[in-house]
C-alpha positions in Angstrom: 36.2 1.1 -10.1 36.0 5.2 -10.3 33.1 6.7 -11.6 35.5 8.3 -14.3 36.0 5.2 -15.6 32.7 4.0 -16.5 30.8 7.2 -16.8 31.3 10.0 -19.7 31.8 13.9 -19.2 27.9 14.4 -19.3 27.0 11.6 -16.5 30.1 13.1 -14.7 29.3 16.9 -14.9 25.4 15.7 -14.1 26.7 14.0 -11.1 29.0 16.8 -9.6 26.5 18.8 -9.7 24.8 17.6 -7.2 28.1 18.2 -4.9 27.0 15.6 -2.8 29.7 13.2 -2.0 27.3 10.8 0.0 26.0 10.1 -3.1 29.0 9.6 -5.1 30.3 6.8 -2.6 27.2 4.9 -3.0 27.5 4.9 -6.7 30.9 4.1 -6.7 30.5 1.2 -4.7 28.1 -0.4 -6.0 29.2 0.4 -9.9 32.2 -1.6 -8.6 30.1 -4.8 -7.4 27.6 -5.1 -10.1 29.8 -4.3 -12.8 27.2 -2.3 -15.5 28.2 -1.9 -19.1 26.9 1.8 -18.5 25.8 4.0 -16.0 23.5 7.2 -17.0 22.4 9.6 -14.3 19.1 11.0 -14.9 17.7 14.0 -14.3 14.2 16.1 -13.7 14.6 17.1 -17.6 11.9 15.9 -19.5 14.2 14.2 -22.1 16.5 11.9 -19.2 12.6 11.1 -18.7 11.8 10.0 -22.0 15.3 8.2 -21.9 14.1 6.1 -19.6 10.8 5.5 -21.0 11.8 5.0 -25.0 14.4 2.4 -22.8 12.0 0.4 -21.3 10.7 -0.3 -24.7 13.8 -0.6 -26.7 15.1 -3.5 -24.3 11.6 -5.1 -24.1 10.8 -5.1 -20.6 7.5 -3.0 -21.6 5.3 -3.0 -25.2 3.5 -0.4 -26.8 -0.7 -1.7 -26.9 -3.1 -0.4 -29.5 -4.1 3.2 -27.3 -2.5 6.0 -27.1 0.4 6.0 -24.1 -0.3 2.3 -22.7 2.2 -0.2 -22.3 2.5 -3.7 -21.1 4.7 -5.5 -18.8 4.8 -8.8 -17.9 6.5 -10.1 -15.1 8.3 -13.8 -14.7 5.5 -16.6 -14.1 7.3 -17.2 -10.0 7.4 -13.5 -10.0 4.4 -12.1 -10.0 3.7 -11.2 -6.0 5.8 -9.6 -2.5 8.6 -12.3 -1.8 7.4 -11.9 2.3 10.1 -15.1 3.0 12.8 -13.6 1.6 12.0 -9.9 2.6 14.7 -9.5 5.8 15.5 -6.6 7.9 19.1 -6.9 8.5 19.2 -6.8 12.1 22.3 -5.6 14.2 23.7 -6.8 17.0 21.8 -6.3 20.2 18.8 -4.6 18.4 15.1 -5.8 18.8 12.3 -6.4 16.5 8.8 -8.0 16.7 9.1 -11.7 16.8 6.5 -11.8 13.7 8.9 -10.3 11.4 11.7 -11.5 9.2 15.2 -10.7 10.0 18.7 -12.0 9.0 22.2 -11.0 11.5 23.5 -8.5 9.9 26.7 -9.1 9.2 25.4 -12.0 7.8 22.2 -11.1 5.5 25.1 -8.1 4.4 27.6 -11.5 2.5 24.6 -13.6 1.5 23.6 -10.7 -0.9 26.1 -8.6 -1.9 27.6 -12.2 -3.1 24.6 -12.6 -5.0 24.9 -9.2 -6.6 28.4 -9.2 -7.4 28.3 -8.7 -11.0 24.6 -9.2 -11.2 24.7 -5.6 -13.5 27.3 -7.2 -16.3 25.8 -6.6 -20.0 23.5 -4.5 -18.4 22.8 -0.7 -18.0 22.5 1.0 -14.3 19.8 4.0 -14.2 20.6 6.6 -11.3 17.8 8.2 -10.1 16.8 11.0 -7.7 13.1 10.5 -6.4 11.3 12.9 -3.7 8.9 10.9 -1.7 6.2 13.4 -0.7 5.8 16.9 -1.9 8.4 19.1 -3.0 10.2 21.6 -0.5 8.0 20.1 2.5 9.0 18.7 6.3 7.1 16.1 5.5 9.6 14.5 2.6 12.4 12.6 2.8 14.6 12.4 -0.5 15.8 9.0 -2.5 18.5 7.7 -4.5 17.9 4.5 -6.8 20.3 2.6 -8.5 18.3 -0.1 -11.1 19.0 -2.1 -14.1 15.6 -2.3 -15.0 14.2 0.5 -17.3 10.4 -0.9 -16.4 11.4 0.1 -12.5 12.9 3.7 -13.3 9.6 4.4 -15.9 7.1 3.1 -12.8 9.2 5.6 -10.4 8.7 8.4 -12.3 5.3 8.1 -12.7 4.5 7.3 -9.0 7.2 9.6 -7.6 8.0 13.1 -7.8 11.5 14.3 -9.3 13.7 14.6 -6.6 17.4 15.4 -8.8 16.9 19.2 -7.9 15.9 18.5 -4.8 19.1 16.5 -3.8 21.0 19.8 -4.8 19.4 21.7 -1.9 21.2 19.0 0.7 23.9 20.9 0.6 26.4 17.4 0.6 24.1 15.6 3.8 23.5 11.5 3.7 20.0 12.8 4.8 18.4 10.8 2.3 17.3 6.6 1.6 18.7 5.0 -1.0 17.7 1.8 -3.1 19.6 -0.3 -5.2 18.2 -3.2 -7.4 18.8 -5.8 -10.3 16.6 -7.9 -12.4 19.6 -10.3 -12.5 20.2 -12.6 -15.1 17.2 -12.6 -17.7 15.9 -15.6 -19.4 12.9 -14.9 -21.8 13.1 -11.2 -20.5 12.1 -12.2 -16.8 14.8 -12.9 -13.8 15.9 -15.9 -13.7 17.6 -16.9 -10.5 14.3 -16.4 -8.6 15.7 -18.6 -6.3 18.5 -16.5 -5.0 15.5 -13.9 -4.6 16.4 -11.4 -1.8 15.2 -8.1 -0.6 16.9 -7.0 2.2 16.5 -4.0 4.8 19.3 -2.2 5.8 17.6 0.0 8.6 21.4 1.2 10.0 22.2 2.1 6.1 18.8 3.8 5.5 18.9 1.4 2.7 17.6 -1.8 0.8 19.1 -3.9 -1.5 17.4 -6.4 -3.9 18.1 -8.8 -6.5 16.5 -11.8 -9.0 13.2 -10.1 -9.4 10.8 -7.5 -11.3 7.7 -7.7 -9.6 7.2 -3.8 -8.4 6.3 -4.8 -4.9 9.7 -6.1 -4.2 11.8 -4.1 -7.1 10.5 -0.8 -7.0 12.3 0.7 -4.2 10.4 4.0 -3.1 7.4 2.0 -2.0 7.0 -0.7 0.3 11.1 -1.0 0.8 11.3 3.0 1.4 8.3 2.3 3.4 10.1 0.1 6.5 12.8 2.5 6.2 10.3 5.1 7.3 8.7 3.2 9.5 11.8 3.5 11.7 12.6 6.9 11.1 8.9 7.8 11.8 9.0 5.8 15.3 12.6 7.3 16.2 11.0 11.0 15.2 7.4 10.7 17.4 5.6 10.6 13.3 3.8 7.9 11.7 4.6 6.4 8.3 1.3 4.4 7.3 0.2 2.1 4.6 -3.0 4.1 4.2 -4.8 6.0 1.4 -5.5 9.5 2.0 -8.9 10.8 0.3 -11.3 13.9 0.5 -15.3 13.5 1.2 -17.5 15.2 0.1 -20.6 15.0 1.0 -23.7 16.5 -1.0 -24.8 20.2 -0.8 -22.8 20.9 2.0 -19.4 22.9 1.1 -17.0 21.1 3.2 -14.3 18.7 2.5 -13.3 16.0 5.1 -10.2 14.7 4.9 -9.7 10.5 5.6 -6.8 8.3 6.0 -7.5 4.8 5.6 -4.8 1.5 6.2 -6.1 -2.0 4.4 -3.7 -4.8 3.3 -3.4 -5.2 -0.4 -6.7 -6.0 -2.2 -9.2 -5.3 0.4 -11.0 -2.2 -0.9 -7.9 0.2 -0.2 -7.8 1.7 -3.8 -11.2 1.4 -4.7 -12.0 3.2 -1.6 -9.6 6.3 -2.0 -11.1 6.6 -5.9 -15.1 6.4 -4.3 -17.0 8.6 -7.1 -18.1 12.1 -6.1 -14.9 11.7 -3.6 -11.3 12.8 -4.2 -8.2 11.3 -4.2 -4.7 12.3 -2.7 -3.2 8.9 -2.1 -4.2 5.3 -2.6 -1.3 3.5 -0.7 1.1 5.7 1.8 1.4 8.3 4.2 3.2 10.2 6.2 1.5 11.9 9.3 2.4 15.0 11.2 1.5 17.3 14.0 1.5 20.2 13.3 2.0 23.8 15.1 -1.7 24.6 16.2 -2.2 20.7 17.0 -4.1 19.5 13.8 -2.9 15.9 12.6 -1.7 16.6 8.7 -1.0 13.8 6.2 1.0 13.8 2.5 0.8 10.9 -0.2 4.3 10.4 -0.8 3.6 9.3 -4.4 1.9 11.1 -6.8 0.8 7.8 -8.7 -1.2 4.5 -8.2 0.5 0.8 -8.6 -3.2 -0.7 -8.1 -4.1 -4.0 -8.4 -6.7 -4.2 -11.9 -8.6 -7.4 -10.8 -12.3 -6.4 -10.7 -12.1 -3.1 -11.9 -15.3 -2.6 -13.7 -17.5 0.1 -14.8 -20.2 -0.1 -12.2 -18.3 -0.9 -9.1 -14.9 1.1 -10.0 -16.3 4.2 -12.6 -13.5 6.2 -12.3 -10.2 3.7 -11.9 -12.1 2.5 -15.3 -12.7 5.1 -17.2 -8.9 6.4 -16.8 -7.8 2.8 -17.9 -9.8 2.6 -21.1 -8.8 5.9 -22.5 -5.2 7.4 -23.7 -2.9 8.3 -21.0 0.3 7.1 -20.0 0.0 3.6 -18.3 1.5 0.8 -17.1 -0.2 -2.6 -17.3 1.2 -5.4 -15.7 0.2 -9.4 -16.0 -2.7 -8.9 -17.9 -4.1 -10.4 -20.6 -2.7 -9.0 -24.3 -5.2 -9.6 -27.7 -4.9 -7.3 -30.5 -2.8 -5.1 -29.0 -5.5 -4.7 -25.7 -5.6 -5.4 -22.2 -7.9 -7.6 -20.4 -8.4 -9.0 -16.8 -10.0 -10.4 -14.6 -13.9 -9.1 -13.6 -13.3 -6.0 -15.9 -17.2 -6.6 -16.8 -16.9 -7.4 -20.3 -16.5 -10.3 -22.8 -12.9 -11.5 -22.9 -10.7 -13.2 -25.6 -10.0 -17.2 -25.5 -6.4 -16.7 -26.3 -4.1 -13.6 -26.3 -0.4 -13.5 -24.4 -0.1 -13.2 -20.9 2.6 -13.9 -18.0 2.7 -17.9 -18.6 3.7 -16.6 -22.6 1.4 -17.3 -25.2 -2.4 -18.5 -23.2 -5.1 -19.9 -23.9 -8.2 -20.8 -22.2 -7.6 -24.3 -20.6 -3.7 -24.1 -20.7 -2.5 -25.2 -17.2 0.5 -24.8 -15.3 3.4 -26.8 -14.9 1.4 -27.5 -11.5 -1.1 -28.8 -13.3 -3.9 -26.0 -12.3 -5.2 -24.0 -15.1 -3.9 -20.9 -15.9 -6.4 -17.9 -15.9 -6.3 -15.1 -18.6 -4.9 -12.6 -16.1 -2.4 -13.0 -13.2 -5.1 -12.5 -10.1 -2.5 -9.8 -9.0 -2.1 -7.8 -12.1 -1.8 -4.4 -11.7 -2.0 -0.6 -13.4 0.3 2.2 -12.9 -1.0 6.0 -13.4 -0.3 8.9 -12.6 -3.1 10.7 -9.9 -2.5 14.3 -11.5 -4.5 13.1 -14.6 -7.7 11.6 -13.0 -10.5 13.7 -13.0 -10.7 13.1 -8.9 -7.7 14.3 -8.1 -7.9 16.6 -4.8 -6.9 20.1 -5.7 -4.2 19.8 -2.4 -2.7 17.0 -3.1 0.9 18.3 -3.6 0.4 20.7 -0.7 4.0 20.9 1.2 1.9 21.4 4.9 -0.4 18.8 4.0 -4.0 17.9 4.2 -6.1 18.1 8.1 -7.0 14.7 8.8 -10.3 14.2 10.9 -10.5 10.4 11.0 -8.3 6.9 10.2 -10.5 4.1 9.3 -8.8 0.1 9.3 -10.4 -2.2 6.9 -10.1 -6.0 6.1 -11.2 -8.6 3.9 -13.1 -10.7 7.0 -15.8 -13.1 5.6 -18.0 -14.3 9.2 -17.3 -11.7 11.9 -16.6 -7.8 11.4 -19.5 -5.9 10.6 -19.3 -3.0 7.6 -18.4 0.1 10.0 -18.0 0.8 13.3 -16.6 3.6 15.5 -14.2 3.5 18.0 -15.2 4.6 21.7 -11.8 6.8 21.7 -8.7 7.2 20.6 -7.1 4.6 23.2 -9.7 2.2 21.8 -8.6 3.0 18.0 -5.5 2.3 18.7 -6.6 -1.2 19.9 -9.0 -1.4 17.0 -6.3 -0.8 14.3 -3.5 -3.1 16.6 -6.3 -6.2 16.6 -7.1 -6.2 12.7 -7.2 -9.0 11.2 -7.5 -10.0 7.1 -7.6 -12.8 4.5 -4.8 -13.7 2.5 -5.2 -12.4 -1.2 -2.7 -12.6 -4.3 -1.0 -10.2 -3.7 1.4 -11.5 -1.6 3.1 -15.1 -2.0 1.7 -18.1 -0.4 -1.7 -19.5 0.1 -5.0 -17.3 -0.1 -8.2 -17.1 1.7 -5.8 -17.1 5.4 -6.8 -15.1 8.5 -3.3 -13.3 9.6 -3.0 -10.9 12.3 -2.0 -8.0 10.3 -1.7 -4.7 12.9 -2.6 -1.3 11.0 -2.6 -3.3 7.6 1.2 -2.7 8.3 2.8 -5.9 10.4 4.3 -7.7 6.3 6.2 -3.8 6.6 7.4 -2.7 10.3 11.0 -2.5 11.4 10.0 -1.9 14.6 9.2 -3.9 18.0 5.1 -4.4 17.7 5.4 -2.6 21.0 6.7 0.1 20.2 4.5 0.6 16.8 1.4 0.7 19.5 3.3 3.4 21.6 3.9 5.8 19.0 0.5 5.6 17.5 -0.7 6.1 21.7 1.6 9.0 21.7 0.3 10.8 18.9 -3.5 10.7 20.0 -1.8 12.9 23.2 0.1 15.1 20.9 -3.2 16.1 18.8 -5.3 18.7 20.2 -8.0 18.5 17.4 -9.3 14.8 17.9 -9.6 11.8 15.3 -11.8 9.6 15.0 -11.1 5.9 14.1 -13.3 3.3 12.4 -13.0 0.1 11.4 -14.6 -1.0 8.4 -15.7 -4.7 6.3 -16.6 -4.9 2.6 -16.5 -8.8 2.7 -18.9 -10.2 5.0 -20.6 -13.2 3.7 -23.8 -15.1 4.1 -23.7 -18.9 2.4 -20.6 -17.6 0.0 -22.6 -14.7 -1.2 -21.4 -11.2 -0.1 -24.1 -9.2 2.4 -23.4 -6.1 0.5 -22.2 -4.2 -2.9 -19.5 -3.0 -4.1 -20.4 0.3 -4.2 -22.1 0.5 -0.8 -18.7 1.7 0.8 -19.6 4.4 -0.6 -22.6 5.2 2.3 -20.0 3.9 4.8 -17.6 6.4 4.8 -20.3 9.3 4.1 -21.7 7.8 7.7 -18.7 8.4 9.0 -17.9 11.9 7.9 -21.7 12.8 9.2 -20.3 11.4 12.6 -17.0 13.9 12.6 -19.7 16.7 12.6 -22.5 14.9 15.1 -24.6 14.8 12.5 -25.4 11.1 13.0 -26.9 9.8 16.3 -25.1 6.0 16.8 -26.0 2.9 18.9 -23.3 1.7 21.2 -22.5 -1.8 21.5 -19.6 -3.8 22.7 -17.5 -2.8 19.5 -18.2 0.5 19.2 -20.8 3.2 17.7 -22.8 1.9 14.7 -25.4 3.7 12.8 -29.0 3.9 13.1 -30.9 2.0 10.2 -32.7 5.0 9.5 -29.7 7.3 8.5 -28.1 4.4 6.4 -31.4 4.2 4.3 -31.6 7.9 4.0 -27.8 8.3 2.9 -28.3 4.6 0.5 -31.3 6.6 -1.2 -29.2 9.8 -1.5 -25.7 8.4 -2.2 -26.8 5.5 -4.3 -30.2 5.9 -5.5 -31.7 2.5 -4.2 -33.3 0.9 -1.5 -32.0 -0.5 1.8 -32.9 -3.1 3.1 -33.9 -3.5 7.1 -33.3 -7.5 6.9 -30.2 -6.7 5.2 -29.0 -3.8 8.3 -29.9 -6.6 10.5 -27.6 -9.3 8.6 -24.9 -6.8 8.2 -25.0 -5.2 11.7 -26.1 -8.1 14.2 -22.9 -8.8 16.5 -21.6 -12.2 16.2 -20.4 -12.5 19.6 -18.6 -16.3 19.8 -16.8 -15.2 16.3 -15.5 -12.0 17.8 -14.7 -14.1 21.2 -12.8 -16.0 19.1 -10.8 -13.4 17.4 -9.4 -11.7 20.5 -8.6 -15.4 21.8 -6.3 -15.3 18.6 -4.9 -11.4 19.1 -4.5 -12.8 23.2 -1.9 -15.6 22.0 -0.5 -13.5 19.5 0.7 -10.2 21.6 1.5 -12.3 24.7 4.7 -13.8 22.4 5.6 -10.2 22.2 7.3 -8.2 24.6 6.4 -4.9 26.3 2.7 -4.7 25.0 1.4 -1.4 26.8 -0.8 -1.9 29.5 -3.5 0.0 27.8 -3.6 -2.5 25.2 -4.3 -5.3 27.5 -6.9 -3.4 29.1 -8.9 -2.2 26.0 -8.8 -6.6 24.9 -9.8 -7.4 28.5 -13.0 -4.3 28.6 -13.9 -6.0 24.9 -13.7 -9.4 25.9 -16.1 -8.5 28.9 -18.3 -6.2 27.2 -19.4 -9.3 24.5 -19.7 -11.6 27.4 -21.6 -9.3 29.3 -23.6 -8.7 25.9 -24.5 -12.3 25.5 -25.1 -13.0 29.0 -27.9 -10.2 29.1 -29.8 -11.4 25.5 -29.0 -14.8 25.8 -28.0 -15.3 22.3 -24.5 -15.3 20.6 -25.9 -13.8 17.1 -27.4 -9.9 18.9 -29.6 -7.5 16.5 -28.3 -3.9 16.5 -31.7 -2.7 17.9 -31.0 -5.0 21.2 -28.3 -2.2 22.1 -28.9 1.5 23.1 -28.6 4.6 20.8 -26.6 7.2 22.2 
């Protein structure tokens, strides 16, 4: 079918203007297999913007609430997390892959779905849209097309992306750019249907994904964890990294400096909450890209300009900020929360909630249960908020910078109830690299499947590579050489327990990372044990007095920061059988698990105890 056919003089003229036959093809093509009723090219003008906004409402996929600018969208009751079984790279002959990841042939994957979306767009409008991911007129970005029938999608794009149609004029007519192209399918009760033929698939030779049956925004909102694999690749082909990390600013009290952070943590371990840290700012909550650049300083973008975060236990004492800019008029997004009056509640927002209301099973009330016969809580545990980072008061001043912000330190976290301690700093950047490879995490909501899981779950990226595990490593060694101004890497644990009660606050993160910013400048003396550097009790008192205005604790330090020697014995046994069913591990790797396995045993052997105290080891 030509575009002439199907699209009017206005969507033509906007079109050609981009005089970017690339572009065209792929719009043509797959106008023809999904058969739309209409296709409208949007713009960067504010009113294509609006378009899409007023559209989203008109068709029902989002609801206007009682405040100003919020809206609410609810996602289909099997829909509601990241599809990671039917997420597939597309893999081409005689290319390799890690061994933990989920490929399809080709050829193959290519006829299962583009069957599925042939005419998956009938009755339906397609949105084009041109996104930049990362900051305008910068190396660091990499331009997007997305094809959607889903209004909900295109109004969460534009607030977490920047505009990228003028951009896509300044190709000059080059394929230089991703390019996405999604369906809700058919819609029963306004959700996707066909959840069965679910598919999102990865078209690395393409630059491309393509996905169908679904709403949820972790598998139909292309520019974020789809465009992220795509980087991944690019990144690892062009010695750069593409990682799921936040990027924030510290600050720390009367000093006049501002250190800049990456952090990587699988979905609901602290990521968010972390990067919004009061008295801190924000850049990014969820990916970056990361540079070298001229003089040898590492340099990262966000390459959204908005947060999808997860809403579950966002309260006003543990989450201030994230709370206040939910509770007051602004345009946002909620998603899978619960609806009364015309307001939204969830889950631990620290307040009274309704007994009935309408959520994502329909019309709830406390005690209604599922069709699996477990009851049905007021909010989905996943739920989420989108907003725009521009309009909360800690937004970093830089944080559309084209060159970037200097990045001093990467810090790995995970949601680990018996064995990592809060924070700990690596002995180098070799070691980092093994710190970041080894993390492991507990399953949450946010993906499907069963919670509560330890997975193996490299850089907080593994559910997102489209790369061999061995080469991931290699790239990350090979930067380290490329920098001349070092980083420092941490690792960090909000989720130790003791007897199902957590050993620390919410908030005490907070005295974490400001510990480690004191470290980038020597500020902080450290104890070295067979992890890594660890703080001094005395500093951490000092900085939980002048960070959070209480007490701390030496029997809690001594909980928190004893090494549990057989767990962490244990945990390398697991990383062991896991990296020796990969291929072409570097060597350093093995020697960095084979110095930590021996430094613990050697630990254990000297104090003759598997559970050590901090002050047993030696400050530096």
């Amino acid at each position: 079918m030509s575009l002439e056919k199907i699209l009017d003089s206005e969507n033509l003229e906007k079109l050609g203007a981009l005089e970017n036959k690339a572009a065209e093809d792929i719009i043509e093509h797959f106008v023809a297999l999904c058969k739309p009723d209409k296709v409208t090219v949007i713009t960067d003008a504010q009113e294509d913007i609006d378009y899409v906004r007023q559209l989203a409402l008109d068709n029902g996929e989002e609801k206007k609430l009682e405040m100003e600018g919020h809206t609410i969208h609810f996602d289909g009751y099997n829909d509601q997390a990241r599809d990671k079984g039917n997420t597939k790279i597309l893999l081409p002959k005689g290319v390799e892959v890690s061994k933990a990841l989920n490929t399809v042939p080709r050829e193959e994957g290519l006829k299962e779905v583009l069957s599925i979306m042939d005419g998956c767009m009938k009755g339906k409008e397609m949105l084009v849209r041109f996104f930049c991911l990362g900051p305008l007129d910068s190396e660091f970005s990499i331009l997007a097309l997305q094809l959607t029938d889903s209004a909900y999608v295109a109004h969460s794009e534009d607030m977490l992306y920047r505009t990228g149609y003028e951009q896509f004029k300044k190709l000059n007519g080059s394929n230089e750019f991703f390019h996405f192209v999604h369906s809700a399918g058919e819609l029963e009760n306004g959700a996707s249907k066909n959840v069965d033929k679910r598919r999102i698939y990865v078209d690395l030779q393409e630059n491309r994904v393509l996905t169908v049956n679904n709403q949820y925004a972790g598998n139909s909102v292309g520019l974020k964890k789809l465009a992220l694999r795509l980087a991944i690749k690019k990144a690892n082909d062009e010695d750069w990294l593409t990682e799921h990390m936040f990027v924030m600013g510290v600050h720390p009290n009367g000093k006049d400096r501002v250190t800049y952070f990456t952090g990587a943590f699988p979905s609901a371990c602290g990521k968010t909450s972390t990067a919004m840290l009061p008295g801190q700012t924000i850049i990014g909550d969820d990916i970056a890209y990361i540079r070298v650049d001229g003089e040898g300083q590492a340099r990262a973008v966000n390459i959204e300009q908005g947060i999808f975060g997860i809403i579950r236990d966002v309260n006003p004492e543990d989450d201030p900020i994230i709370y206040k800019a939910l509770t007051t008029p602004r345009e946002t997004i909620f998603s899978n929360v619960l609806i009364n009056n015309g307001k939204p509640y969830w889950l631990g927002m620290g307040m009274e909630t309704p007994e009935d209301g309408m959520n994502f099973s329909g019309e709830w009330q406390e005690g209604k249960k599922g069709k699996e016969g477990k009851e049905i809580p007021l909010a989905h545990k996943n739920a989420r908020y989108t907003i725009r980072i521009s309009e909360l008061e800690n937004a970093d001043k830089n944080a559309d910078d084209p060159k970037g912000v200097p990045v001093s330190a990467f810090i790995y976290g995970g949601r680990d109830s018996n064995t990592n301690i809060p924070v700990v700093e690596s002995l180098n950047w070799p070691h980092g690299v093994f710190v970041g490879a080894v993390l492991e995490s507990e399953t949450t909501a946010a993906t499907l499947g069963k919670e509560g899981e330890l997975k193996h779950n490299p850089m907080a990226n593994l559910d997102f590579l489209t790369v061999p595990l061995s080469t991931y490593i290699n790239s990350h060694l090979r930067f380290g050489e490329y920098v001349d101004k070092p980083i420092k890497v941490f690792a960090t644990n909000y989720f130790l327990k003791e007897q199902g009660k957590y050993l620390n606050g919410m908030l005490d993160k907070k005295v974490w990372i400001l510990w480690m910013e004191g470290r980038i400048y020597n500020e902080f003396k450290a104890i070295e044990t067979p992890l890594g550097m660890i703080p001094l009790y005395e500093d951490l008192k000092k900085l939980f007095r002048q960070y959070l205005g209480k007490d701390y604790a030496k029997k809690d330090y001594d909980k928190q920061f004893s090494i549990r020697v057989d767990n962490y014995l244990e945990k390398f046994n697991r990383t062991e059988k896991i990296f020796k069913a990969e291929e072409k591990i570097p060597d350093v790797f093995w020697e960095h698990l084979q110095q930590q396995i021996q430094r613990l045993l050697d630990a254990k052997k000297k104090f003759g105890r598997s559970t050590i105290p901090p002050e047993q080891f030696t400050t530096d």
